[in-house]
PyMOL Python script that loads the backbone (N, CA, C, O; Angstrom):
from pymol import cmd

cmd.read_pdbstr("""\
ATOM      1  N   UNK A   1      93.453  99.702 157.592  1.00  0.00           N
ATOM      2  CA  UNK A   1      93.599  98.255 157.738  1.00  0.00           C
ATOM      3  C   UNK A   1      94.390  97.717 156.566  1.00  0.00           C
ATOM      4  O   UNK A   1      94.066  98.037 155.422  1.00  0.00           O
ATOM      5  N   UNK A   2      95.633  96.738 156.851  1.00  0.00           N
ATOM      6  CA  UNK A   2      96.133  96.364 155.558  1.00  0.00           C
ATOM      7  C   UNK A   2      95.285  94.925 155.352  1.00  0.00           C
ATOM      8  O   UNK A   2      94.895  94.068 156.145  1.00  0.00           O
ATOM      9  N   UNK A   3      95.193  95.085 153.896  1.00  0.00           N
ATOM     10  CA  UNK A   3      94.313  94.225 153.414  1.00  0.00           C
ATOM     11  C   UNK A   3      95.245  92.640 153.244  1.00  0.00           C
ATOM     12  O   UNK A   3      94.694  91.560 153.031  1.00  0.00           O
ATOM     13  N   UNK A   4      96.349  92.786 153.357  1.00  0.00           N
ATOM     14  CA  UNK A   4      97.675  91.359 152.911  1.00  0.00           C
ATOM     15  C   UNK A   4      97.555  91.242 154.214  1.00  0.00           C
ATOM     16  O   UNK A   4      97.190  90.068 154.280  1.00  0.00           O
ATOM     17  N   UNK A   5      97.604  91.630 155.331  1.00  0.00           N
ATOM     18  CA  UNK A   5      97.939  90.928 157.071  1.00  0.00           C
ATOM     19  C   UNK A   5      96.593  90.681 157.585  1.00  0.00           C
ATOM     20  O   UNK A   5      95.617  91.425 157.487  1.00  0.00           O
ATOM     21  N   UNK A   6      96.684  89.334 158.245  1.00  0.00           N
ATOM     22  CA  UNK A   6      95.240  89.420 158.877  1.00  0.00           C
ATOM     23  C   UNK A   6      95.941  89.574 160.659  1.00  0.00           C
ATOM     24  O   UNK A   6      97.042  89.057 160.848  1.00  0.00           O
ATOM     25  N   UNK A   7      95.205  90.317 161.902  1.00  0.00           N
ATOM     26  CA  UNK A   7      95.566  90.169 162.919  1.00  0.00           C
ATOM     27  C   UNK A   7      95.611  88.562 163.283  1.00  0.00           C
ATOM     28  O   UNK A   7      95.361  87.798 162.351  1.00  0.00           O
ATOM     29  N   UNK A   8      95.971  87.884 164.824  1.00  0.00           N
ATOM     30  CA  UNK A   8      96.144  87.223 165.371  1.00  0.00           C
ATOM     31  C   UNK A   8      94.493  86.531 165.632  1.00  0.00           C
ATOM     32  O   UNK A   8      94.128  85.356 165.593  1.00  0.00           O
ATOM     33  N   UNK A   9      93.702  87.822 165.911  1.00  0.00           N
ATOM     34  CA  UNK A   9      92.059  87.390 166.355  1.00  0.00           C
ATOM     35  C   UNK A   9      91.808  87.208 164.958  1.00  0.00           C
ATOM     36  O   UNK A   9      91.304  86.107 164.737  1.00  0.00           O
ATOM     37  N   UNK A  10      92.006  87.985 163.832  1.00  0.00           N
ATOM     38  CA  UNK A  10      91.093  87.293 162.361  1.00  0.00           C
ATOM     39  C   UNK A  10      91.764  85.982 162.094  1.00  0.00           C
ATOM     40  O   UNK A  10      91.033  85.258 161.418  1.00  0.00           O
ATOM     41  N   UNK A  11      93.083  85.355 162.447  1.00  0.00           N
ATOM     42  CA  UNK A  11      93.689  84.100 161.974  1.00  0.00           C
ATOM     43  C   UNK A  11      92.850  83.365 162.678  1.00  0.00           C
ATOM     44  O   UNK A  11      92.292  82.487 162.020  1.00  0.00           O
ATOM     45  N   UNK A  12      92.513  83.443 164.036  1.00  0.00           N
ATOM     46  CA  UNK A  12      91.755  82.383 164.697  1.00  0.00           C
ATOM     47  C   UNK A  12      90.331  82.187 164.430  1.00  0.00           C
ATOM     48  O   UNK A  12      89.682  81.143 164.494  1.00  0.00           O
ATOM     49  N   UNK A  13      89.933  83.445 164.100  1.00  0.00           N
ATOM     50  CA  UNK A  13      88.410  83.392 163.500  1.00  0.00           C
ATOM     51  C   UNK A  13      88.362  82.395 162.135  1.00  0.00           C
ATOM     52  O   UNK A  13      87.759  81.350 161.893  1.00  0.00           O
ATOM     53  N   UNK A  14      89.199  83.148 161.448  1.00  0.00           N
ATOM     54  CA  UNK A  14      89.092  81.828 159.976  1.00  0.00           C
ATOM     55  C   UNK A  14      89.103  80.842 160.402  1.00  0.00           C
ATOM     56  O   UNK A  14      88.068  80.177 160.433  1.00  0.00           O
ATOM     57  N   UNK A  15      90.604  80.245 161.028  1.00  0.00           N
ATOM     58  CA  UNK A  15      91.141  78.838 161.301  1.00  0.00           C
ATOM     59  C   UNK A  15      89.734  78.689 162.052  1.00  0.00           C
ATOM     60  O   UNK A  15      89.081  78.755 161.010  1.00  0.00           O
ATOM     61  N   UNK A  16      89.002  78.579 162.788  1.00  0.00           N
ATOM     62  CA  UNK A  16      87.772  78.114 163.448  1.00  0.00           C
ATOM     63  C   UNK A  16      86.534  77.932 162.346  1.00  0.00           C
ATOM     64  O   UNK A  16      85.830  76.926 162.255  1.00  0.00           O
ATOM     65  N   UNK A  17      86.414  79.287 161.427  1.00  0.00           N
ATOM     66  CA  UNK A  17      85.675  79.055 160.422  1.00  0.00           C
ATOM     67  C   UNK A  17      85.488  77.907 159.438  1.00  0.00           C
ATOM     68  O   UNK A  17      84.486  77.211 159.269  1.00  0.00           O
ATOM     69  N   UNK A  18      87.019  77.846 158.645  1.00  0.00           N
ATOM     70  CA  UNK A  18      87.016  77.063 157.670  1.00  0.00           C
ATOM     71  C   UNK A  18      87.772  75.413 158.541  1.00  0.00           C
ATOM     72  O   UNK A  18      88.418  74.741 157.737  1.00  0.00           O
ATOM     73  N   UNK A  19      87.722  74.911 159.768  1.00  0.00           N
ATOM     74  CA  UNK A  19      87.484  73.454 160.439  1.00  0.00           C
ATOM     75  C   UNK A  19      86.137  73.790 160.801  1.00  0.00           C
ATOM     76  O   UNK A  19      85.529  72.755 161.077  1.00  0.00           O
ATOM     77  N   UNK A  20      85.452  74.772 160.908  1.00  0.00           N
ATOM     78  CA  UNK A  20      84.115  74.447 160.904  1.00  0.00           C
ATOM     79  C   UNK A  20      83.563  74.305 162.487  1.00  0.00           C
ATOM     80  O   UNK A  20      82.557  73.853 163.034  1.00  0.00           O
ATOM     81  N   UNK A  21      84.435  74.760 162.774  1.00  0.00           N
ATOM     82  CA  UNK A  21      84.496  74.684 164.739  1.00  0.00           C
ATOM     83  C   UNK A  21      83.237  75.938 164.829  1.00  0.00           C
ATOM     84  O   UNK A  21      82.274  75.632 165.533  1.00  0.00           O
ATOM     85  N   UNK A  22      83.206  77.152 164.237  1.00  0.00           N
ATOM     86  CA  UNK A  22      82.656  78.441 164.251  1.00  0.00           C
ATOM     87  C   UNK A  22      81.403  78.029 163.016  1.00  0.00           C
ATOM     88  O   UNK A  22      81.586  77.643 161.862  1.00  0.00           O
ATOM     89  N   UNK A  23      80.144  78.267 163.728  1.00  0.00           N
ATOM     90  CA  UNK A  23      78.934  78.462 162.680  1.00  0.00           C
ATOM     91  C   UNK A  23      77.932  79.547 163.239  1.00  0.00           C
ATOM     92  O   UNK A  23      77.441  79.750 164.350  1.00  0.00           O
ATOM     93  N   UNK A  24      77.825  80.217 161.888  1.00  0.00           N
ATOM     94  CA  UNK A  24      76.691  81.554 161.919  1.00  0.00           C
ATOM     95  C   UNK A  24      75.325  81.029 162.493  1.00  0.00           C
ATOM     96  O   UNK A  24      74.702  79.990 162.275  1.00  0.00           O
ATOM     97  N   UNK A  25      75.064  82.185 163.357  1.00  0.00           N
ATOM     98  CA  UNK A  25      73.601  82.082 163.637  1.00  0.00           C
ATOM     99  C   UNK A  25      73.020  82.951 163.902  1.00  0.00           C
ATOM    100  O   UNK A  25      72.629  83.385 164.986  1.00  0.00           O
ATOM    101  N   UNK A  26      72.864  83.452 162.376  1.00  0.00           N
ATOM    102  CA  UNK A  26      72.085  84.886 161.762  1.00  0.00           C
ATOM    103  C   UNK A  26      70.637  83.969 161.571  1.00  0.00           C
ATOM    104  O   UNK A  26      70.310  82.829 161.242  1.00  0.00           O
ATOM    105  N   UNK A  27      70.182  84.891 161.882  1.00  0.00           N
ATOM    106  CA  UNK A  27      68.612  84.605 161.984  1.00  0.00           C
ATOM    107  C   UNK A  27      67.813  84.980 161.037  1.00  0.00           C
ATOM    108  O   UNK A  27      68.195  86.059 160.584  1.00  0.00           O
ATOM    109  N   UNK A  28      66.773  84.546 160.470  1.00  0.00           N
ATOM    110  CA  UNK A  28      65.803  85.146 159.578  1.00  0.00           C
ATOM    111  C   UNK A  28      65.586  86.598 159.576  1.00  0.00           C
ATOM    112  O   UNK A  28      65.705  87.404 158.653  1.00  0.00           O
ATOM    113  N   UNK A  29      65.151  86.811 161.129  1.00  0.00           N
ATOM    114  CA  UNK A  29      64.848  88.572 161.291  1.00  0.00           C
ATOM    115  C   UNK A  29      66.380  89.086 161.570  1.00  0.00           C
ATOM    116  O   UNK A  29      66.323  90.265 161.919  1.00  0.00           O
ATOM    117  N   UNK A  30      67.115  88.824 161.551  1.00  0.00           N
ATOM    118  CA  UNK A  30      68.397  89.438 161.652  1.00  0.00           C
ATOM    119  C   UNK A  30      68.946  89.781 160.302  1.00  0.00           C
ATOM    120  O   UNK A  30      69.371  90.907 160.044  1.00  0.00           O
ATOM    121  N   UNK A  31      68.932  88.913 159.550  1.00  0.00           N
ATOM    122  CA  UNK A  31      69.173  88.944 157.932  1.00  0.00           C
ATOM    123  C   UNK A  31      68.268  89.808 157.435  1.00  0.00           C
ATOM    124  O   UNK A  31      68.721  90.582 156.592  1.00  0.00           O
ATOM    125  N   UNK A  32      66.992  89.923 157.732  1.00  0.00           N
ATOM    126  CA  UNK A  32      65.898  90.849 156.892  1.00  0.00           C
ATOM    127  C   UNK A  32      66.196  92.264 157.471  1.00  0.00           C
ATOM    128  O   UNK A  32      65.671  93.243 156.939  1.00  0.00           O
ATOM    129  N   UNK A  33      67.021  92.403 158.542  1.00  0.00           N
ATOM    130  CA  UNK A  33      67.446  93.797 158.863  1.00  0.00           C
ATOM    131  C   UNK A  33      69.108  93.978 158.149  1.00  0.00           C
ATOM    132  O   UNK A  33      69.617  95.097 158.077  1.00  0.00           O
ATOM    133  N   UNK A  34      69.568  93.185 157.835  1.00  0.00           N
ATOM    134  CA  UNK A  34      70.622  93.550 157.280  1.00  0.00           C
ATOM    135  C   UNK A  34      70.848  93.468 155.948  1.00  0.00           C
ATOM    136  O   UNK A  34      71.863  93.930 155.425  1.00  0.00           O
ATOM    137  N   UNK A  35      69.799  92.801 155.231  1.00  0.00           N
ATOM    138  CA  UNK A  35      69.679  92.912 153.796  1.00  0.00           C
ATOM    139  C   UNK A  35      70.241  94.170 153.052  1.00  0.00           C
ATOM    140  O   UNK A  35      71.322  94.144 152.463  1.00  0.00           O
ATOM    141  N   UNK A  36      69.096  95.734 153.147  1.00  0.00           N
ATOM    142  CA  UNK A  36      69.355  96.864 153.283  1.00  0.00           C
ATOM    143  C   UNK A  36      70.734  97.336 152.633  1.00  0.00           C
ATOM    144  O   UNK A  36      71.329  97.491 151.566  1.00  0.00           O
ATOM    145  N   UNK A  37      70.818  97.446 153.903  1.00  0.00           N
ATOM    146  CA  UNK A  37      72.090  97.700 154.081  1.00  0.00           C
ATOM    147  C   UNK A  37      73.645  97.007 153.204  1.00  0.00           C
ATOM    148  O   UNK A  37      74.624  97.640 152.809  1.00  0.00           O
ATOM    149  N   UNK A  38      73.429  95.839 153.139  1.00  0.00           N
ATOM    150  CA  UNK A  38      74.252  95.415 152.291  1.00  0.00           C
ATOM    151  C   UNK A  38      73.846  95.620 150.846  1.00  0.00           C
ATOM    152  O   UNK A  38      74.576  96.111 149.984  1.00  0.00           O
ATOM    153  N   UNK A  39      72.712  95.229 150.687  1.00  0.00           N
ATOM    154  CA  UNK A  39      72.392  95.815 149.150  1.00  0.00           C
ATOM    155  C   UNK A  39      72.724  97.340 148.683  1.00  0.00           C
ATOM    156  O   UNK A  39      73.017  97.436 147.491  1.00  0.00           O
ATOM    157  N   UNK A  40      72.724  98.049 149.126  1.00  0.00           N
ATOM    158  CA  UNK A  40      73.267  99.747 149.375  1.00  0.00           C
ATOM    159  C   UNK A  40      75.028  99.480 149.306  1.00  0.00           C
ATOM    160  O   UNK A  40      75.829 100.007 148.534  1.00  0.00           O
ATOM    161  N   UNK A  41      75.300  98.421 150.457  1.00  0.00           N
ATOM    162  CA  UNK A  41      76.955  98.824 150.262  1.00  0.00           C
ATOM    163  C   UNK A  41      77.349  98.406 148.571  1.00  0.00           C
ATOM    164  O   UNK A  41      77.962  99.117 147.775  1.00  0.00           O
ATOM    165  N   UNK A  42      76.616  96.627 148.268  1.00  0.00           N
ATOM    166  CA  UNK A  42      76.575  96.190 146.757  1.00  0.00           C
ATOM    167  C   UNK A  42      76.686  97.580 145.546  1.00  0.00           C
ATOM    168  O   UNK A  42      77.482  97.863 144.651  1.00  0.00           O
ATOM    169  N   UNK A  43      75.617  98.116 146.010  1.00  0.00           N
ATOM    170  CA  UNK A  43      75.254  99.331 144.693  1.00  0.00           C
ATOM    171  C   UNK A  43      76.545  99.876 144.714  1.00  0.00           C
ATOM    172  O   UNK A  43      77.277  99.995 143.732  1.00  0.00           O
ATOM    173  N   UNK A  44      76.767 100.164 145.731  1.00  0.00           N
ATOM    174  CA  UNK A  44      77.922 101.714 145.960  1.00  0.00           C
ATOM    175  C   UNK A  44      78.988 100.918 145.332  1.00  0.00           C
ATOM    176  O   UNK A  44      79.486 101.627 144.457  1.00  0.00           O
ATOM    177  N   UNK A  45      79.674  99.558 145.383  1.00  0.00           N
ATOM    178  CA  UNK A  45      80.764  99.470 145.408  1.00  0.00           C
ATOM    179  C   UNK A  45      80.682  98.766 143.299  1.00  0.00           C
ATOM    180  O   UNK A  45      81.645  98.503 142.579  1.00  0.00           O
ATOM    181  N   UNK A  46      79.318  98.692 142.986  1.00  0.00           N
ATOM    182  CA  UNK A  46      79.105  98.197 141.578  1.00  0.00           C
ATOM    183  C   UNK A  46      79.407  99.037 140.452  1.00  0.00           C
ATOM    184  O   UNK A  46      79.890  98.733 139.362  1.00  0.00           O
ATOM    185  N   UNK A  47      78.874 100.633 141.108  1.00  0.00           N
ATOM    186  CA  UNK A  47      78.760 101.860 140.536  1.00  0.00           C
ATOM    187  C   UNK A  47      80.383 101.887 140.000  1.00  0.00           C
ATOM    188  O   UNK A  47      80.812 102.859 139.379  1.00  0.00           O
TER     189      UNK A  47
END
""", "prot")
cmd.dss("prot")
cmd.show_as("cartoon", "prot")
cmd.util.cbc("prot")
cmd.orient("prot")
C-alpha cells in the first residue's frame, strides 16, 4: 500500500469523515474486544 496515495474509496471515507457526514458506532463491547489487540499492535510498534 503506498502510504502518499489514498484510493478513490479512502478519499470519500475521509471527505465524509472530517464534514462529519460518517460517525463511529463502536460499541462498548466492541471496543473491549478490540482493546487487546491494539494494545499488542501499540507495544510492537513502541519496541
Amino acid at each position: 500500500m503506498n502510504k502518499g496515495k489514498l484510493s478513490q474509496e479512502e478519499k470519500t471515507l475521509l471527505d465524509a469523515v472530517e464534514s462529519g457526514e460518517y460517525e463511529s458506532t463502536l460499541t462498548k463491547s466492541r471496543r473491549k474486544e478490540l482493546e487487546p489487540a491494539a494494545n499488542l499492535t501499540f507495544k510492537k510498534i513502541s519496541e
